[in-house]
C-alpha positions, 0 to 999 in steps of 0.5 A, spaced: 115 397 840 115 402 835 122 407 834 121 414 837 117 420 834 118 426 837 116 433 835 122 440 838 118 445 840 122 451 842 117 455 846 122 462 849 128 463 851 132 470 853 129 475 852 122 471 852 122 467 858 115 463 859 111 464 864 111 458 868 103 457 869 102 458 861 107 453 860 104 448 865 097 449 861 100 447 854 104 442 857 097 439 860 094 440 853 099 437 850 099 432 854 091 430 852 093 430 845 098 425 846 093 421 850 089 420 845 094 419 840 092 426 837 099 429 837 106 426 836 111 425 842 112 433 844 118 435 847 118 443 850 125 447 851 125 454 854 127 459 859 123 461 864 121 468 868 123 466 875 118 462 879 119 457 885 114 451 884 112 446 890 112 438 888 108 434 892 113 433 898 114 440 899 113 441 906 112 447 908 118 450 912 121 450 906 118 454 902 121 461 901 123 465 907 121 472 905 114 470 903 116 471 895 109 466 891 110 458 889 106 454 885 104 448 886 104 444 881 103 436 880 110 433 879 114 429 885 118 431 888 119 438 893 121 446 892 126 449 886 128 455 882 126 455 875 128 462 872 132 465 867 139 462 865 136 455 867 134 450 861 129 447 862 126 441 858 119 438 858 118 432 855 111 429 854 112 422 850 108 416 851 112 410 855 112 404 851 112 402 858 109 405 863 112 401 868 119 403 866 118 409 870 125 408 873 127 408 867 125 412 864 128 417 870 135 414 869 135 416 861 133 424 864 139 423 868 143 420 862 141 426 858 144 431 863 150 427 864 152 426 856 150 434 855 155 436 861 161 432 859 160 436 853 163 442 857 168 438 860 162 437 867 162 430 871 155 430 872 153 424 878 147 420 881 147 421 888 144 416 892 137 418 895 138 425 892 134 427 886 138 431 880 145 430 877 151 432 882 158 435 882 161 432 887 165 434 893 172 437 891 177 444 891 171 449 890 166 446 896 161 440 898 156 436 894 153 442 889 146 440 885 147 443 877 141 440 875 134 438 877 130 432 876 121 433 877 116 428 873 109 426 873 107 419 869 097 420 868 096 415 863 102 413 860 105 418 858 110 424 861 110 431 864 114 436 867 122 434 866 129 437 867 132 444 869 140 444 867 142 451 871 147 454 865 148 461 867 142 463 871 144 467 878 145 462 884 141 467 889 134 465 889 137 459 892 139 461 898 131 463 900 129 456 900 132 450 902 131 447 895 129 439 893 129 438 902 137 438 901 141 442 908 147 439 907 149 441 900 150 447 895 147 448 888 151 451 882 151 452 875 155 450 868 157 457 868 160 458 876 163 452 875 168 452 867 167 460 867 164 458 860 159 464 857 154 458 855 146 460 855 140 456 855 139 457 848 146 455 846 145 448 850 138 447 847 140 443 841 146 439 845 140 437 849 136 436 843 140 431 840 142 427 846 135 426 847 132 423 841 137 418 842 137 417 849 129 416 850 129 413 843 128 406 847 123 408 851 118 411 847 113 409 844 109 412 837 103 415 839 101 415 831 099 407 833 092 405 831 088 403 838 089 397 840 096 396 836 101 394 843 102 402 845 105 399 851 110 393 851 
């Protein structure tokens, strides 16, 4: 295995939140460059116009109560929230390999959790629940801060995490979000008092994932035929 490129791309942030659907086609563009060894590894952070986007286990109970639009998209998981105030990377690399799909979610997981404690946040894994958790103390029950989604098409990733920095916790109370009735959701800011932003949490989150995915990606520079995958 060869050690991780890796291109930043800064694609929008407050005031330039990035439509969903226009960033979802340059991740699908992205995605095919880095397929056919076209482009480096590429990893996308921006802040989205307010959107609810449906995974694939999305049931239909769960979508807005007030008729407000979803997009479908092509990740796992089920219904959430991006919007401004929410951090979210996309990372489009090429596993070295693609049957570490579990691994690669557990490094997701890391990145999230080694960027909170940054900020004084315990973040956790939850058994049979997605995301990184606060759990239950003084100021209420289990709370999500951030949301995992991923899809895997020929080796290499989409789609990615949504770290809730500052963003409002309302658009939450419309849906049941990622299937969860028994839990609450909260933000870095709700939780330190903290006037931190996306953008200001951007290369916090640069630095922890050029050194956490390192080990599983692979140089999609590598001629065909050169072992991409190990």
């Amino acid at each position: 295995m060869t050690a991780m490129s890796v291109q930043f791309s800064e694609l929008g942030f407050e005031p330039n939140f990035i439509d969903y659907v226009t960033a979802w086609d340059q991740q699908r563009a992205i995605h095919a460059s880095v397929v056919a060894g076209d482009a480096p590894n590429t990893v996308l952070l921006l802040e989205h116009a307010a959107v609810y986007t449906a995974g694939k286990r999305t049931e239909d109970h769960e979508r807005p109560f007030d008729g407000t639009p979803v997009v479908n998209v092509d990740r796992g998981g089920k219904l959430t929230w991006h919007g401004p105030g929410q951090l979210v990377m996309y990372p489009i690399v090429h596993l070295a390999d693609i049957r570490g799909i579990r691994a690669y979610v557990h490094a997701l997981e890391e990145i999230i959790i080694d960027v909170l404690a940054h900020y004084g946040v315990d973040g956790v894994r939850v058994e049979g629940r997605a995301g990184i958790w606060l759990l239950a103390d003084a100021k209420g029950p289990d709370r999500k801060i951030a949301a995992i989604g991923i899809r895997v098409h020929e080796g290499v990733t989409m789609h990615g995490i949504a770290i809730n920095v500052n963003n409002s916790l309302a658009p939450y109370a419309q849906i049941i979000a990622c299937g969860i009735q028994d839990a609450g959701t909260t933000t870095l800011q709700a939780e330190t008092g903290l006037q931190t932003t996306p953008k200001d949490m951007a290369p916090l989150v640069q630095a922890a994932t050029a050194r956490i995915l390192a080990p599983l990606v692979a140089d999609v520079q590598a001629a065909p035929g050169e072992g991409v995958f190990s």
